[in-house]
KETORNU-500098 format. One line per 2 residues: number of its first residue (from 1); their letters; for each residue x, y, z of C-alpha. Coordinates in nm, 4 decimals, padded with zeros to 6 digits. Layout:
// residues N
NUM> A> X/Y/Z ~ ...
***
This chain:
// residues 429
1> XX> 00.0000/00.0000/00.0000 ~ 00.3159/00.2561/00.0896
3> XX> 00.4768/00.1615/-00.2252 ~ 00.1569/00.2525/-00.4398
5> XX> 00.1285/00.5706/-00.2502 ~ 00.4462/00.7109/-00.2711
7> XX> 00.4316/00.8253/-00.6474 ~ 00.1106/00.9659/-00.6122
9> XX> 00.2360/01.1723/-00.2332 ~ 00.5654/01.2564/-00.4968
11> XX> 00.3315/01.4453/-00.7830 ~ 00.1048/01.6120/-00.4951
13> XX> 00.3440/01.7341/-00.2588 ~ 00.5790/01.9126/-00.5608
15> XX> 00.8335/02.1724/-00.3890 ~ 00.7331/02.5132/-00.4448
17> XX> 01.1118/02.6677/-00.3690 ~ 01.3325/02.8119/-00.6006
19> XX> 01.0899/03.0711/-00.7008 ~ 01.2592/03.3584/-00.7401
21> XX> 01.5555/03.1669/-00.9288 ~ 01.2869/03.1346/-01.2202
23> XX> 01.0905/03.4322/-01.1162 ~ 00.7152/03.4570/-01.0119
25> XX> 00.5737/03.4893/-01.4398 ~ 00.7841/03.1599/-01.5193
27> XX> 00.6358/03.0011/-01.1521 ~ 00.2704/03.0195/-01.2779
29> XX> 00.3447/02.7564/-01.5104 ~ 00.4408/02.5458/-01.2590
31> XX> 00.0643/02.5213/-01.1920 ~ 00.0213/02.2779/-01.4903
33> XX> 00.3622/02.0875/-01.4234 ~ 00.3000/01.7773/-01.2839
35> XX> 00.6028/01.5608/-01.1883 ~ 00.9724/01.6229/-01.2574
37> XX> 01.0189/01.6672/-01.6226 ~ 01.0476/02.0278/-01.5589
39> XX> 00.7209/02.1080/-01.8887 ~ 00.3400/02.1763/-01.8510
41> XX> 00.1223/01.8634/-01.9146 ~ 00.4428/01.6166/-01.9638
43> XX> 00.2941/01.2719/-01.8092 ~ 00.6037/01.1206/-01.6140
45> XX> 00.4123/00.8206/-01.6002 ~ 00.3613/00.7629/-01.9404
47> XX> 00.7058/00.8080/-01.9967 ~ 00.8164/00.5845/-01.7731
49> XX> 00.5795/00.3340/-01.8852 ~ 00.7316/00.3953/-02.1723
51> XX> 00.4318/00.4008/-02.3981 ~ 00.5679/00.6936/-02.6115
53> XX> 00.2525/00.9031/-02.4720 ~ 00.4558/01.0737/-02.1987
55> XX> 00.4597/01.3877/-02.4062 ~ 00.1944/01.3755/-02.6328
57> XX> 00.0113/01.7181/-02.4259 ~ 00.3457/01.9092/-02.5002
59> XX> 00.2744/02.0457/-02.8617 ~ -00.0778/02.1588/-02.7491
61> XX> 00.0533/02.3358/-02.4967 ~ 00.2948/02.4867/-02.6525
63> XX> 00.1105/02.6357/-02.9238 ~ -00.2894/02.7321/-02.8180
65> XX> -00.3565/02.6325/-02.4948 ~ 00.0281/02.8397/-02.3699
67> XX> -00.1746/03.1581/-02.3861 ~ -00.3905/03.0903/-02.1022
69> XX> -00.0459/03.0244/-01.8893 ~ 00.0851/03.3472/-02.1035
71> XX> -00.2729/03.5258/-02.0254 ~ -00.2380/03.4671/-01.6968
73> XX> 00.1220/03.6358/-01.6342 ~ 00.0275/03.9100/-01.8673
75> XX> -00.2625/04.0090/-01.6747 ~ -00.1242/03.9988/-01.3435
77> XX> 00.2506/04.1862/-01.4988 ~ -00.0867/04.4772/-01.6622
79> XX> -00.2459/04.4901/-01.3751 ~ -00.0236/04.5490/-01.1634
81> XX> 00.1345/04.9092/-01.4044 ~ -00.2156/04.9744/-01.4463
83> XX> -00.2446/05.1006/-01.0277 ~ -00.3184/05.4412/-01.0913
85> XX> -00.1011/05.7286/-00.9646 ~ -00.1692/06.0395/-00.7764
87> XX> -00.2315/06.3333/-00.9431 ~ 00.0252/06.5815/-01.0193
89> XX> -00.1254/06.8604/-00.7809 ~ -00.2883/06.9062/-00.4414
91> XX> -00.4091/07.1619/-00.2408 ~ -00.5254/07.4661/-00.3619
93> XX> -00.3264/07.6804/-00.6447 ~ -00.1683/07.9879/-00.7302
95> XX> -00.0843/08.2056/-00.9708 ~ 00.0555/08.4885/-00.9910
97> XX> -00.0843/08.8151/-01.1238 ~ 00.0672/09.1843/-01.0894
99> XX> 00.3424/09.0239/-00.8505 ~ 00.0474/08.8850/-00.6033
101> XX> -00.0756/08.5419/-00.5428 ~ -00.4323/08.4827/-00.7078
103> XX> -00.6384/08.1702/-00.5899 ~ -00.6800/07.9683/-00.9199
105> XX> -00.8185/07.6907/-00.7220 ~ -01.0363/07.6509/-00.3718
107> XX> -01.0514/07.2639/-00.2932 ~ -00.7463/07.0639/-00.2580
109> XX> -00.8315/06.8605/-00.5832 ~ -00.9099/06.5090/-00.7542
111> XX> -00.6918/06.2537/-00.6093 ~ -00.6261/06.0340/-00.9249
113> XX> -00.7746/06.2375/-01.2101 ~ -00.6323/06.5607/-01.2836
115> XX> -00.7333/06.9295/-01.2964 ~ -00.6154/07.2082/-01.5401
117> XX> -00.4548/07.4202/-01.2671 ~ -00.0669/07.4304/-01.2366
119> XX> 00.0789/07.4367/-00.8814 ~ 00.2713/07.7781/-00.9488
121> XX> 00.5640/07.9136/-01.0122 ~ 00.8756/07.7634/-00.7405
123> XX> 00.5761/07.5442/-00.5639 ~ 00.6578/07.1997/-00.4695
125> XX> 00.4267/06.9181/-00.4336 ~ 00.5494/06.6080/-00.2755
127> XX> 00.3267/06.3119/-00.1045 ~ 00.3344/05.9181/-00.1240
129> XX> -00.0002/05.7310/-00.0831 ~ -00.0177/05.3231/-00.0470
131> XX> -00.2627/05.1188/-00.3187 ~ -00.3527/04.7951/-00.1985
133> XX> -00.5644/04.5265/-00.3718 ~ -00.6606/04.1357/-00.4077
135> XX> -00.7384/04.0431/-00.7196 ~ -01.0424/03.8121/-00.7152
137> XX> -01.1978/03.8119/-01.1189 ~ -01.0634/03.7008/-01.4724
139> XX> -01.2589/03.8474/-01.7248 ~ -01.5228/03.8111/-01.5044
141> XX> -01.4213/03.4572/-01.3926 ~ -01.3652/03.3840/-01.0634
143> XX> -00.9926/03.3727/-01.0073 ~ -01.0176/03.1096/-00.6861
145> XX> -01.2331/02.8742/-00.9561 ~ -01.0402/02.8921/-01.3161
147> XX> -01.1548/02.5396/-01.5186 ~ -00.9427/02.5088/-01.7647
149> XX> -00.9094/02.2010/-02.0036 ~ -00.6154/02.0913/-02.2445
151> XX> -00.6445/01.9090/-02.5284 ~ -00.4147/01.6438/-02.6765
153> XX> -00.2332/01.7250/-02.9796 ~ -00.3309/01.6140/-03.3532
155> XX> -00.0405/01.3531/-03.3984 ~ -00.0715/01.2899/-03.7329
157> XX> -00.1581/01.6310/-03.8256 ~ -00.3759/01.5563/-04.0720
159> XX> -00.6548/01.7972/-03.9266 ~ -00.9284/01.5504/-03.8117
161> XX> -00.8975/01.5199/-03.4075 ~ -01.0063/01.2002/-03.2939
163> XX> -00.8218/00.9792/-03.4770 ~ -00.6438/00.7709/-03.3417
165> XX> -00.9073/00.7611/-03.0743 ~ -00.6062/00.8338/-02.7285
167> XX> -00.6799/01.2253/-02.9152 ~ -00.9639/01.2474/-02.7221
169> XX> -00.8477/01.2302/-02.4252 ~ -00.8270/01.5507/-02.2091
171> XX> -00.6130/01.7154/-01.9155 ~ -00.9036/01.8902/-01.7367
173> XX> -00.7223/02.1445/-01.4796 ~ -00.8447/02.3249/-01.1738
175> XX> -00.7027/02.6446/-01.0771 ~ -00.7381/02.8349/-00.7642
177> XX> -00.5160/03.1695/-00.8114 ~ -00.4663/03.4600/-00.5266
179> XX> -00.1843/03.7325/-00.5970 ~ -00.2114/04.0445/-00.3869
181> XX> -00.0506/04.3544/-00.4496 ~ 00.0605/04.6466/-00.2268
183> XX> 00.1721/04.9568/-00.4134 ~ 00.3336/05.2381/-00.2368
185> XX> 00.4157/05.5840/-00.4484 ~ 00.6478/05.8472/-00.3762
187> XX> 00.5885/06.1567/-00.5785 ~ 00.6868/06.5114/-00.6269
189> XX> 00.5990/06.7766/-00.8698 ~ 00.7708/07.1225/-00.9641
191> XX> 00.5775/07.4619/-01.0533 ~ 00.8750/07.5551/-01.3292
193> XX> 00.6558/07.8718/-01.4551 ~ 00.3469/07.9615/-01.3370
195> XX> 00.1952/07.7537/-01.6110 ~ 00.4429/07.4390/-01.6283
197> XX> 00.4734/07.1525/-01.4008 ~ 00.7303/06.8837/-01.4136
199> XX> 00.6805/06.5609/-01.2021 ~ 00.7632/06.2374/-01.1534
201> XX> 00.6398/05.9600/-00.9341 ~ 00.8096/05.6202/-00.8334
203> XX> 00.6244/05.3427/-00.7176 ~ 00.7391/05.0330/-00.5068
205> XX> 00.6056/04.7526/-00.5757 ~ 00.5110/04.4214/-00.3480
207> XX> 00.3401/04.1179/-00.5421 ~ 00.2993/03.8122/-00.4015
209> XX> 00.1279/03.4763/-00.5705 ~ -00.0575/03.1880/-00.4257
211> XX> -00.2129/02.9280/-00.6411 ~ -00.3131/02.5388/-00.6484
213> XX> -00.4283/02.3567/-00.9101 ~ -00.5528/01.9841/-00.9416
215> XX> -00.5624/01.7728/-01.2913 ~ -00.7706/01.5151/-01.3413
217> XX> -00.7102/01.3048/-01.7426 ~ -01.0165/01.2041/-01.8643
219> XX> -00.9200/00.8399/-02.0904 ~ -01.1671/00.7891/-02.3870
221> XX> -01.1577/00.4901/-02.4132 ~ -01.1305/00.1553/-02.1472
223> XX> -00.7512/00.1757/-02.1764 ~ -00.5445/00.4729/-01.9899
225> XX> -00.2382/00.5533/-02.2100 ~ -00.2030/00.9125/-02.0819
227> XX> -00.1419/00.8764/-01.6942 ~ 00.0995/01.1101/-01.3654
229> XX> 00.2005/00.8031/-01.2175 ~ 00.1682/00.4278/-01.1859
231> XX> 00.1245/00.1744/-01.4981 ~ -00.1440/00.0655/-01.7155
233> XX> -00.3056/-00.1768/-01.5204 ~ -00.2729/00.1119/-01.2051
235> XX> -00.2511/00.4463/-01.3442 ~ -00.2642/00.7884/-01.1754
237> XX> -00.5068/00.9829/-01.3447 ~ -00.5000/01.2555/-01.0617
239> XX> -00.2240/01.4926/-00.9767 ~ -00.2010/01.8348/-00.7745
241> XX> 00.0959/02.1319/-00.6710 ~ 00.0749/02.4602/-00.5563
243> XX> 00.3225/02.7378/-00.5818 ~ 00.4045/03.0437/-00.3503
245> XX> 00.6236/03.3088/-00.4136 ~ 00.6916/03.6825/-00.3840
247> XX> 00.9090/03.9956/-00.4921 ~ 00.9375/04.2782/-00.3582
249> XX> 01.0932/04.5748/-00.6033 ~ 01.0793/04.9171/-00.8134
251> XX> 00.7765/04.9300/-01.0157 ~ 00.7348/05.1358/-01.3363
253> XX> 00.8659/05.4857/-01.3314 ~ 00.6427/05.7995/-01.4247
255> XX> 00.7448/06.1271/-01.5335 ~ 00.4905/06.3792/-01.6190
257> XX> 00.4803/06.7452/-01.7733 ~ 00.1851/06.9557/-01.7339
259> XX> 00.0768/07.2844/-01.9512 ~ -00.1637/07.4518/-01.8582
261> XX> -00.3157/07.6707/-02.1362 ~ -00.5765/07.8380/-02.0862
263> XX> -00.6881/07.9792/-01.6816 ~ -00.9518/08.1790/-01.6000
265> XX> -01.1046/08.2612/-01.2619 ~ -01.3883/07.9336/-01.3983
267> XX> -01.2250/07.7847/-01.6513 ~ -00.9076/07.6229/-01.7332
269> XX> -00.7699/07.3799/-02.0145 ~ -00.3914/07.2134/-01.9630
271> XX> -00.2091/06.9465/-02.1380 ~ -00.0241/06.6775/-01.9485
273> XX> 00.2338/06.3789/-02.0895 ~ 00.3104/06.1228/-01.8821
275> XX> 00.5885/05.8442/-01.9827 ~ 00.6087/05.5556/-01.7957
277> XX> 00.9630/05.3575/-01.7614 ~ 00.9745/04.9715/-01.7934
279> XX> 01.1760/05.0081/-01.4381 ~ 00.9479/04.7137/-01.2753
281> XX> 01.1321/04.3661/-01.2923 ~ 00.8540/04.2043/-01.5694
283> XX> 01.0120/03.8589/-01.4455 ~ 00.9020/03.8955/-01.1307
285> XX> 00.5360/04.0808/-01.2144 ~ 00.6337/04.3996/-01.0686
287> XX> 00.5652/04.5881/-01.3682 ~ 00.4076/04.6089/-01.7245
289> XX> 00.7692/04.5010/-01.9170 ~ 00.7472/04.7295/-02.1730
291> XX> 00.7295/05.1575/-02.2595 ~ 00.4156/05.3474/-02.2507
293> XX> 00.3543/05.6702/-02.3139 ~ 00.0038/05.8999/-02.2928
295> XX> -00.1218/06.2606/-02.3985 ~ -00.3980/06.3631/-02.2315
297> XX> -00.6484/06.7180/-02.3059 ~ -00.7420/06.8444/-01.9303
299> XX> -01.0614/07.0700/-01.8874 ~ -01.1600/07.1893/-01.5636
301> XX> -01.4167/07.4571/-01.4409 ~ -01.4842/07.6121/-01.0990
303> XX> -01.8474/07.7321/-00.9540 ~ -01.8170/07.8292/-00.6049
305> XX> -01.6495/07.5112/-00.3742 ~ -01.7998/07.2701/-00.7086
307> XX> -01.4997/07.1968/-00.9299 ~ -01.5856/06.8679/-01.2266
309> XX> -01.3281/06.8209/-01.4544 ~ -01.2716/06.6428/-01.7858
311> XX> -00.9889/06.3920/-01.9013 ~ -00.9458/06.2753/-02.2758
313> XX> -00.6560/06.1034/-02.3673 ~ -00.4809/05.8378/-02.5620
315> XX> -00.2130/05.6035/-02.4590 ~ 00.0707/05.4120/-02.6112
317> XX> 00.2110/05.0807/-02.5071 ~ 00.4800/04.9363/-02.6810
319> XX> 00.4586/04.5696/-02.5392 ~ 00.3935/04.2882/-02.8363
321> XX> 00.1038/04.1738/-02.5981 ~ -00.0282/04.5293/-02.5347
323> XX> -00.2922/04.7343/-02.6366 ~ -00.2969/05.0653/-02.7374
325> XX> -00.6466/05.2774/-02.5186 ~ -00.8662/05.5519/-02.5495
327> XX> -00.8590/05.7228/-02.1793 ~ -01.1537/05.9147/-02.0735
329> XX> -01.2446/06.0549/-01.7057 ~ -01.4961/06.2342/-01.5626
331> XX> -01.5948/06.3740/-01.2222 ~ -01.5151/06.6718/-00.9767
333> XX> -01.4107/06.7458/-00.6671 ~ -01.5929/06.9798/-00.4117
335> XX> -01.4697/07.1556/-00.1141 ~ -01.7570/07.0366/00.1644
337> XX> -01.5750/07.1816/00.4378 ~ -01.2747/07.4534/00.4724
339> XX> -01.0711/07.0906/00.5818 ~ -01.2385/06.8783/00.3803
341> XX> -01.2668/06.8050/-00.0220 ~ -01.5093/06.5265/-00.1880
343> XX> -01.3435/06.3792/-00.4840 ~ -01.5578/06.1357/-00.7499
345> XX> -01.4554/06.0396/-01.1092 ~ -01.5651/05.7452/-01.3366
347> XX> -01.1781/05.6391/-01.4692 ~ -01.2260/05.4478/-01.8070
349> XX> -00.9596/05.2908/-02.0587 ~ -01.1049/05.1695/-02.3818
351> XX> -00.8729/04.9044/-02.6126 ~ -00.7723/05.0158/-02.9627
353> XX> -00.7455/04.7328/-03.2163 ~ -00.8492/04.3168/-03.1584
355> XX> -00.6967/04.1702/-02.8488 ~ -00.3306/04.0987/-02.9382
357> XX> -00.3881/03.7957/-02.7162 ~ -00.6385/03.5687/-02.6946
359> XX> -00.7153/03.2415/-02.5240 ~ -00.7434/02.9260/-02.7786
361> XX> -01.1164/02.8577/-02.8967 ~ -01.3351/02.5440/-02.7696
363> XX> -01.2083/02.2135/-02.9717 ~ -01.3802/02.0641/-03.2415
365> XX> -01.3587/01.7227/-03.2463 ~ -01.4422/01.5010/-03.5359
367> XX> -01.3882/01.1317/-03.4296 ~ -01.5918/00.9374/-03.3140
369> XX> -01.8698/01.1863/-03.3733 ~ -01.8027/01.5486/-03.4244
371> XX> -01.8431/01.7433/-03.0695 ~ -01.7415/02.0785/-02.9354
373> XX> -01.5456/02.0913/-02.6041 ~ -01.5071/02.4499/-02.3910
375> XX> -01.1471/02.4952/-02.3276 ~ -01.1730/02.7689/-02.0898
377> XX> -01.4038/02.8844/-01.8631 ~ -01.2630/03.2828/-01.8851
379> XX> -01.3793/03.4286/-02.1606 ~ -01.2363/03.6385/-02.4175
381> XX> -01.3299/04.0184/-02.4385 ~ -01.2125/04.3046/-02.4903
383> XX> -00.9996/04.4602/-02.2300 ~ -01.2208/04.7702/-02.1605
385> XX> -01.1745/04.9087/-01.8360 ~ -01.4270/05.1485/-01.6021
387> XX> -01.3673/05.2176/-01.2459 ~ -01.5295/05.4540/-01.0062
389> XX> -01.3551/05.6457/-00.7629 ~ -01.4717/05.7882/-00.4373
391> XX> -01.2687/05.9587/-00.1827 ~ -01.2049/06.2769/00.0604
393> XX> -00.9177/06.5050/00.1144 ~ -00.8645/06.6007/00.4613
395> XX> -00.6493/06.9482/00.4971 ~ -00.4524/06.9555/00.8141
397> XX> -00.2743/07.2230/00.9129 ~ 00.0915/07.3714/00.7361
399> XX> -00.0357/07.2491/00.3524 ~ -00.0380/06.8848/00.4554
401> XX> -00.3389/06.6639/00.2968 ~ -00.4349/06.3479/00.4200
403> XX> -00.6100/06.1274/00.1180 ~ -00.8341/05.8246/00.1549
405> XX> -01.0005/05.6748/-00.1744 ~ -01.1602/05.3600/-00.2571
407> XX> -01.1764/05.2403/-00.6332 ~ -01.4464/05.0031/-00.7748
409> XX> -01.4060/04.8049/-01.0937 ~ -01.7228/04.8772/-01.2794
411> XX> -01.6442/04.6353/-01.5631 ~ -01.5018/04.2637/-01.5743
413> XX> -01.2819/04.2716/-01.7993 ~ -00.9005/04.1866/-01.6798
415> XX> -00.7628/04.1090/-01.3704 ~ -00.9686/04.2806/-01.1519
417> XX> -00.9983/04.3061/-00.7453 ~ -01.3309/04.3724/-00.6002
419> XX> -01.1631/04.7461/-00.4782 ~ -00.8807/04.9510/-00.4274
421> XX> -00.8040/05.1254/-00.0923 ~ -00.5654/05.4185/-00.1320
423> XX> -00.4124/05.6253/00.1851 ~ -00.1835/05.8535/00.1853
425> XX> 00.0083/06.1942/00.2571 ~ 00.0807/06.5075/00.0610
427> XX> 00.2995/06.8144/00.1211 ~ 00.2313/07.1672/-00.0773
429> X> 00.4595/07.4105/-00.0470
***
């Protein structure tokens, strides 16, 4: 009985060390590694049966069903740049007009959208807030509940799957998936003239991954040739691991220059540029892995303490995987108290062009009847992003402003956590 055990207590109990020697993006595919040949969905037991089925799941995985393991770390690696930073001002603003200060602004401002006012010539602006989130959907898929189910590859290519009839068996994989993320931001921003700021903001990053997963091969027919462990007349047909891992590290670097172009005592109209560095380690999901860039039209107005504002954008990633958007915000922010500002927007990020990666369709199977089988449970859709965001500024005393902000995903699409909690500190001066 000990003997029969001990392969099966071998694929279950797989280490999970050595993480960060492969990095956490190469450790999610350790979720569909079973055993010790080191690939997704190689059968040790088949090859050491020696039935020349051992790696039969290989090809399939390496070409369709590898983008849901490449899905996977791209959406966690996206997710993770797409924390959004503070804006570049706080507090109310200045400028200067016959060699006198003028109020060009009353509340102490959005907290992640921004406003057309500049800070002022020589005013500084300096803060750091912390963003922390659990991601808990996939495309609107439960990440703690991701069915997932691999196919075997055509082996004689000839386009008809089924035949021989071992093509129809199937890996059918159970994923349970929890990475959390704590972002902390340090920023500062400049008042070079009274109508230019220059900024830039550098996050620190903390991701850490959980996950388990459990296969289960389905055989066709009465016969097991695809099998973890044991032999043909006792195969293993059931296999689990589980991986946990973290990094802790620079995230993606921002630098931002604001214009502002037009200010009157109610309306204003600015231009802001923001590039963001691929400083975060990609390897170990700390950042996006790749350049982005993003010119945005500001218009803001001002009635009494009621300030809404207007964000239109677009935004350029060069990643292969990447999207170009369409960024749009809306909201205001409205001094309640003389201590006390009310900030709201509805953030939005709209995909330009087909997803430049998709997960692999449902099979169709020809042999022994012709049949449809769903690969995936997340579905494929465009990565269209709305959140809303709700939030106060507390003034204390001496220009500091104490922020508190929750953001809610208002769409499914991507890795999303149910919210965001922001806190954090900021400086005018």
């Amino acid at each position: 009985m000990l003997k029969k055990a001990t392969p099966v207590l071998a694929l279950v109990l797989l280490p999970v060390g050595a993480l960060h020697a492969q990095g956490l993006r190469n450790s999610l595919s350790s979720l569909f590694t079973f055993g010790d040949c080191g690939e997704p969905l190689c059968l040790d037991g088949s090859i050491s049966a020696a039935n020349g089925h051992g790696d039969h799941f290989l090809p399939a995985a390496a070409s369709g069903n590898s983008a849901i393991i490449s899905f996977l770390a791209d959406a966690v690696g996206q997710s993770v740049s797409r924390v959004p930073l503070s804006a570049t001002s706080s507090g109310a603003t200045f400028a200067i007009v016959n060699g006198l200060p003028v109020r060009t602004s009353t509340s102490a401002g959005p907290i992640f959208a921004e406003r057309a006012q500049t800070l002022g010539r020589g005013r500084f602006f300096i803060g750091a807030n912390v963003n922390g989130l659990s991601y808990t959907t996939l495309n609107g898929t439960p990440t703690d509940n991701l069915g997932l189910t691999f196919i075997h590859e055509d082996v004689d290519n000839a386009g008809t799957l089924g035949d021989p009839q071992f093509e129809n068996d199937v890996i059918a994989v159970q994923l349970q998936l929890d990475v959390n993320v704590l972002v902390t931001s340090v920023f500062a921003t400049y008042g070079l003239t009274d109508f230019v700021d220059l900024s830039v903001a550098v996050p620190f990053v903390r991701t850490r991954v959980r996950g388990a997963s459990e296969a289960q091969i389905s055989p066709f027919g009465p016969n097991a040739l695809h099998f973890f462990g044991g032999d043909p007349s006792s195969p293993v047909l059931r296999a689990a691991t589980s991986l946990e891992g973290s990094a802790t590290g620079i995230g993606d670097v921002a630098g931002r220059l604001k214009v502002n172009v037009v200010q009157t005592r109610q309306f204003g109209a600015a231009i802001i540029t923001d590039v963001r560095f691929p400083t975060g380690d990609e390897a170990e999901l700390l950042g996006s892995g790749a350049f982005s860039g993003r010119a945005v039209g500001i218009v803001s107005a001002q009635f009494g303490s009621f300030s809404p504002h207007l964000n239109g954008g677009y935004l350029v990633r060069t990643g292969d995987l990447q999207n170009d958007a369409i960024l749009a915000t809306v909201g205001f922010d409205n001094l309640m108290t003389p201590w006390a500002t009310l900030a709201f927007d509805f953030i939005s990020e709209w995909q330009v062009g087909d997803n430049r990666i998709t997960l692999p369709g449902n099979a169709i199977y020809d042999v022994p009847f012709q049949r449809e089988l769903q690969t995936s449970q997340v579905s494929n859709m465009r990565q269209n992003l709305v959140a809303a965001s709700g939030g106060v500024k507390f003034s204390l005393r001496e220009g500091t402003v104490l922020v508190t902000n929750v953001l809610l995903p208002v769409t499914d699409a991507g890795l999303l956590p149910d919210f965001v909690w922001t806190t954090g500190l900021e400086l005018v001066f």
